[in-house]
C-alpha positions in Angstrom: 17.1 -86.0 -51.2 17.4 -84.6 -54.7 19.9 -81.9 -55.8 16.8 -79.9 -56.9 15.4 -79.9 -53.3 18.6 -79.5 -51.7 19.5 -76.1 -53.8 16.2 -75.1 -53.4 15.7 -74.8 -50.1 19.1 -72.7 -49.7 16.9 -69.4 -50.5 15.0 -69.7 -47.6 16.6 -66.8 -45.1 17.3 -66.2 -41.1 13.5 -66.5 -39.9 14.4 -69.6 -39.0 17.5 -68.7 -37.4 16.8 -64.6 -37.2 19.4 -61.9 -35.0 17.8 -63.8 -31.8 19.7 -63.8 -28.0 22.4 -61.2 -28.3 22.3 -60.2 -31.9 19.1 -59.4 -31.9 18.6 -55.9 -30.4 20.3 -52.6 -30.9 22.0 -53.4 -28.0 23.5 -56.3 -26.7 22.1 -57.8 -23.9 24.1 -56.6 -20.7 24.2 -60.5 -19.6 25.3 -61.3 -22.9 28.9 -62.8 -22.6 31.3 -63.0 -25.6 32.3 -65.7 -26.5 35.8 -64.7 -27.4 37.5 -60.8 -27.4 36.8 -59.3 -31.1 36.8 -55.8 -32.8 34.8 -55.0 -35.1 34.6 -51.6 -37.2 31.7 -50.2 -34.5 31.2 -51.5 -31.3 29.3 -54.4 -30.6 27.9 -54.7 -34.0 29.3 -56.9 -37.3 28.8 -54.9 -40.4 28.2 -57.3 -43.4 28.5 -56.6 -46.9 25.7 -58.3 -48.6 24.2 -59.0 -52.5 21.7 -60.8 -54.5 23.1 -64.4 -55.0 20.4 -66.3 -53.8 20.3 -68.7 -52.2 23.9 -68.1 -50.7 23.4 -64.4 -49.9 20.2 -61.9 -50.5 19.5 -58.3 -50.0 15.5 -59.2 -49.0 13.8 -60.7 -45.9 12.9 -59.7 -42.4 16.2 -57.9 -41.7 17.2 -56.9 -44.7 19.3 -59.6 -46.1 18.7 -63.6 -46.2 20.6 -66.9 -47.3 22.5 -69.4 -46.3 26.0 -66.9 -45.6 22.9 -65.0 -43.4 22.1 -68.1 -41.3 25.9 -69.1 -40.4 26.7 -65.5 -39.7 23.7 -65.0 -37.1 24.6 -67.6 -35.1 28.4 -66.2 -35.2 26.9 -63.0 -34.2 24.9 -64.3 -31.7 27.7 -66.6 -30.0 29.7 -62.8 -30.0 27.0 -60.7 -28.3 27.1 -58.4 -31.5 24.2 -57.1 -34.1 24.4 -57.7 -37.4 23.9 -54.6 -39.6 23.7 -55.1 -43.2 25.3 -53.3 -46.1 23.7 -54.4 -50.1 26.6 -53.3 -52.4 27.3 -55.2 -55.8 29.3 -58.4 -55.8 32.3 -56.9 -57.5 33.4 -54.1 -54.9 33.0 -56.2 -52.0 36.7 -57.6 -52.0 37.5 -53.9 -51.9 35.2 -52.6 -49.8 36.3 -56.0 -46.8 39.9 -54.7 -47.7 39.4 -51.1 -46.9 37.4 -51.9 -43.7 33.9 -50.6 -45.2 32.5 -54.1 -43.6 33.6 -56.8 -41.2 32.6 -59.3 -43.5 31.8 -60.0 -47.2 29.4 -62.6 -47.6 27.9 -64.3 -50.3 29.6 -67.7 -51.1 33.3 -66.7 -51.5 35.8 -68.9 -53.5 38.8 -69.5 -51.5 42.0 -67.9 -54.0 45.4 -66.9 -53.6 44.6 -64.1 -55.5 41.9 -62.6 -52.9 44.5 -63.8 -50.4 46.7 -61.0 -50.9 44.6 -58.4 -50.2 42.1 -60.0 -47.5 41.7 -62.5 -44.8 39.8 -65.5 -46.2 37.8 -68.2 -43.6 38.3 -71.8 -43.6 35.3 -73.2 -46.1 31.8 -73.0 -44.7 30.2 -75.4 -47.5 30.9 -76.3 -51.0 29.9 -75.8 -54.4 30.1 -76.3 -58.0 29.5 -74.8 -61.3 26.6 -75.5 -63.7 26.1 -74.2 -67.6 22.6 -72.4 -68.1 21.1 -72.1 -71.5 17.9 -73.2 -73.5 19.4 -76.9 -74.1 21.5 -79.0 -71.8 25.3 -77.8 -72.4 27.9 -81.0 -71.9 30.6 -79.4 -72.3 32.6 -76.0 -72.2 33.2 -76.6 -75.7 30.0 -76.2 -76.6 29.6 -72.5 -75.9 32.8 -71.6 -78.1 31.5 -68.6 -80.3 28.7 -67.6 -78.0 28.2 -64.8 -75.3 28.7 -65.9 -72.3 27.6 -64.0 -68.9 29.0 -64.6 -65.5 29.3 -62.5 -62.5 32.2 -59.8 -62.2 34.4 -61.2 -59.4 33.7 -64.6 -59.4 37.1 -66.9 -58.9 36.4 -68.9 -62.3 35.8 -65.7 -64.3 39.1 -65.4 -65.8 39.4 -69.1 -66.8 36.1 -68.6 -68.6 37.4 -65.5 -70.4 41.1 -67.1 -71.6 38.3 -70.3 -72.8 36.2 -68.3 -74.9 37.9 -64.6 -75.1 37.1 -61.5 -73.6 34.8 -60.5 -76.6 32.5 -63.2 -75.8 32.2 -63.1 -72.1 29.7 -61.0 -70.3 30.3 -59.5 -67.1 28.1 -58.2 -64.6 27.4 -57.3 -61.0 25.4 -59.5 -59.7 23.1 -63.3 -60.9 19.9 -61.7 -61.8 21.5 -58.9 -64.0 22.9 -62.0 -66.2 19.6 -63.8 -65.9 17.8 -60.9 -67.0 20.3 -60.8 -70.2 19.7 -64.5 -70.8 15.9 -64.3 -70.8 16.1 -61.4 -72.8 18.3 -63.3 -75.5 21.3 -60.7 -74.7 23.3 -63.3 -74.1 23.1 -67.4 -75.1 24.4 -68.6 -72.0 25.4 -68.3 -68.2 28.0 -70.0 -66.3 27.3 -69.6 -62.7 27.1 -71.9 -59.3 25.5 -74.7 -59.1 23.5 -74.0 -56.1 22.2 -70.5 -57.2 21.2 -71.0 -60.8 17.5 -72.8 -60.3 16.7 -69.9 -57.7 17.9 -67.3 -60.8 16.8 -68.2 -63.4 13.8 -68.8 -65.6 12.2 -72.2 -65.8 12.4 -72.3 -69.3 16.6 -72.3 -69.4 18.2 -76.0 -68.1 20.6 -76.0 -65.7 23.6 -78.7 -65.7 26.3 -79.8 -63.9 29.7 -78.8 -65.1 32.4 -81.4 -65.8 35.5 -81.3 -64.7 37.9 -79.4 -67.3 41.4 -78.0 -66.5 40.9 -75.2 -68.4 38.5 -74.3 -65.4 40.0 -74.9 -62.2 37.3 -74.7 -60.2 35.7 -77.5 -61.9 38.4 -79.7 -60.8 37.4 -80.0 -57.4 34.3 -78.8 -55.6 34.3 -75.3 -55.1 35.3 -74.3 -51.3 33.0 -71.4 -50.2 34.6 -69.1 -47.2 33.3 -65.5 -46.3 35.9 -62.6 -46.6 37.6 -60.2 -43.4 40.0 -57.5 -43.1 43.4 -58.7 -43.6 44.9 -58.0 -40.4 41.9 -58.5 -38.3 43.7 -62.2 -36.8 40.9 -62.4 -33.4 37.8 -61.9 -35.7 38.9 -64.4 -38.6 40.3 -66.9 -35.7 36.7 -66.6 -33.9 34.9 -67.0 -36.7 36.9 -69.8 -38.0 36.7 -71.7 -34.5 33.1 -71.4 -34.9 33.3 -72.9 -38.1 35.0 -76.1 -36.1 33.1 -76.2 -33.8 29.5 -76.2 -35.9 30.9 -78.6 -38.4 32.0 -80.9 -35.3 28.7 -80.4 -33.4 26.5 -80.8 -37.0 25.5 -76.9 -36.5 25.9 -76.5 -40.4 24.8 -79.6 -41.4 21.5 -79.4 -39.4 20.6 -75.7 -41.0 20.8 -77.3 -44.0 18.9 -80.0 -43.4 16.5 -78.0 -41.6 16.1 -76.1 -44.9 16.0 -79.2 -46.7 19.4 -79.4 -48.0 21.6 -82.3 -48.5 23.7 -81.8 -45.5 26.4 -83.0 -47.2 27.5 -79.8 -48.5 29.0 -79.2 -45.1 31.4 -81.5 -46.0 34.2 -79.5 -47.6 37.2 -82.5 -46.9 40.4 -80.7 -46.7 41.2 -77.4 -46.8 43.0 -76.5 -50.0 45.2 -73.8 -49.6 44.5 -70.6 -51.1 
């Protein structure tokens, strides 16, 4: 299966797996039974804060929000009895807003950091990721964008390793992918750096995509990025829940079959071992 296939499948949302069972209605089914004791910020539902990053996380579809993060966190919701109710905020005040209990969860492809560590609960890794140059010729190297405006997305874990490479004069932030896809097909900017995964979903045809190589400038770049969705810090029975499911669908090939079933190499489920955050 080709790279190209396997990211581009990602955007394809819950349909496939919608809010079925006991996530599904307004109110859970009264034979629905929990799978484990959680608490969530209202009562039997599991308010997520969601963006545009297709294909990891999107504020379209049936439902209002679609994506890979969509598809794992339905059948969480499901295996929990609870509804999923969807929140679209930017990318940038989602740490805060997981933090201050404004959601439940933050979803949208999450770098696992020490940083975000401190202030909220991180999951064990869902799937992985890398990161890819965007620009009108194929980039090699970091090197090659020195001197030029750069965009990438406010919040992202590699965004201040990409602002000590090039300095903060030169490095574009903003809320969300398609802002800094519109800026690079309006020749605001000459170049993105952005995940690997999203970028052929984002942006225009016309720009190439490549893989970035590893540089130890960029630490993500080092190792395949681990992607994790984000909880309240002291909320131990919903992180330990979700993170058991995450077990047990690796163990079972739940995550590795939605991707297939989209199309994607299902070898992205394969995140090896956790690196401490």
């Amino acid at each position: 299966m080709s790279r190209r296939n396997l990211i581009a499948a990602l955007v394809i949302g819950p349909a496939l797996f919608g809010l079925a069972a006991c996530g599904s209605s307004d109110q859970a089914s009264s034979d629905c039974k929990p799978k484990d004791k959680v608490t969530t910020i209202s009562e039997g539902r599991l308010t997520i804060a969601v963006y545009d990053q297709p294909p990891t996380i999107s504020t379209t579809g049936k439902d209002g929000y679609s994506g890979v993060d969509a598809d794992i966190i339905n059948k969480f919701a499901e295996q929990q009895c609870l509804k999923v109710v969807p929140k679209p905020v930017s990318a940038s005040t989602i740490v805060t807003g997981v933090q201050t209990k404004k959601f439940d969860v933050g979803l949208g492809g999450w770098a696992r950091t020490a940083e975000r560590a401190k202030v909220v609960s991180i999951s064990d890794p869902a799937y992985i990721d890398k990161l890819a140059f965007i620009a009108s010729d194929k980039v090699a190297t970091f090197d090659e964008l020195k001197g030029k405006t750069v965009g990438v997305v406010d919040g992202y874990a590699f965004v201040q390793d990409v602002q000590k490479l090039y300095g903060n004069s030169n490095v574009k932030l903003y809320p969300s992918p398609l802002e800094v896809a519109q800026d690079l097909a309006a020749g605001r900017i000459d170049a993105a750096v952005d995940t690997y995964t999203n970028a052929p979903f984002t942006y225009d045809k016309k720009f190439t995509v490549t893989a970035a190589p590893e540089d130890e400038r960029v630490e993500f770049t080092m190792t395949p990025l681990q992607l994790a969705m984000l909880f309240p810090k002291d909320e131990t029975q919903l992180v330990e829940a979700f993170n058991q499911f995450l077990a047990e669908s690796r163990d079972d090939g739940t995550i590795a079959s939605i991707l297939e079933k989209h199309g994607i190499d299902p070898s992205l489920a394969e995140v090896g071992e956790f690196r401490p955050v």
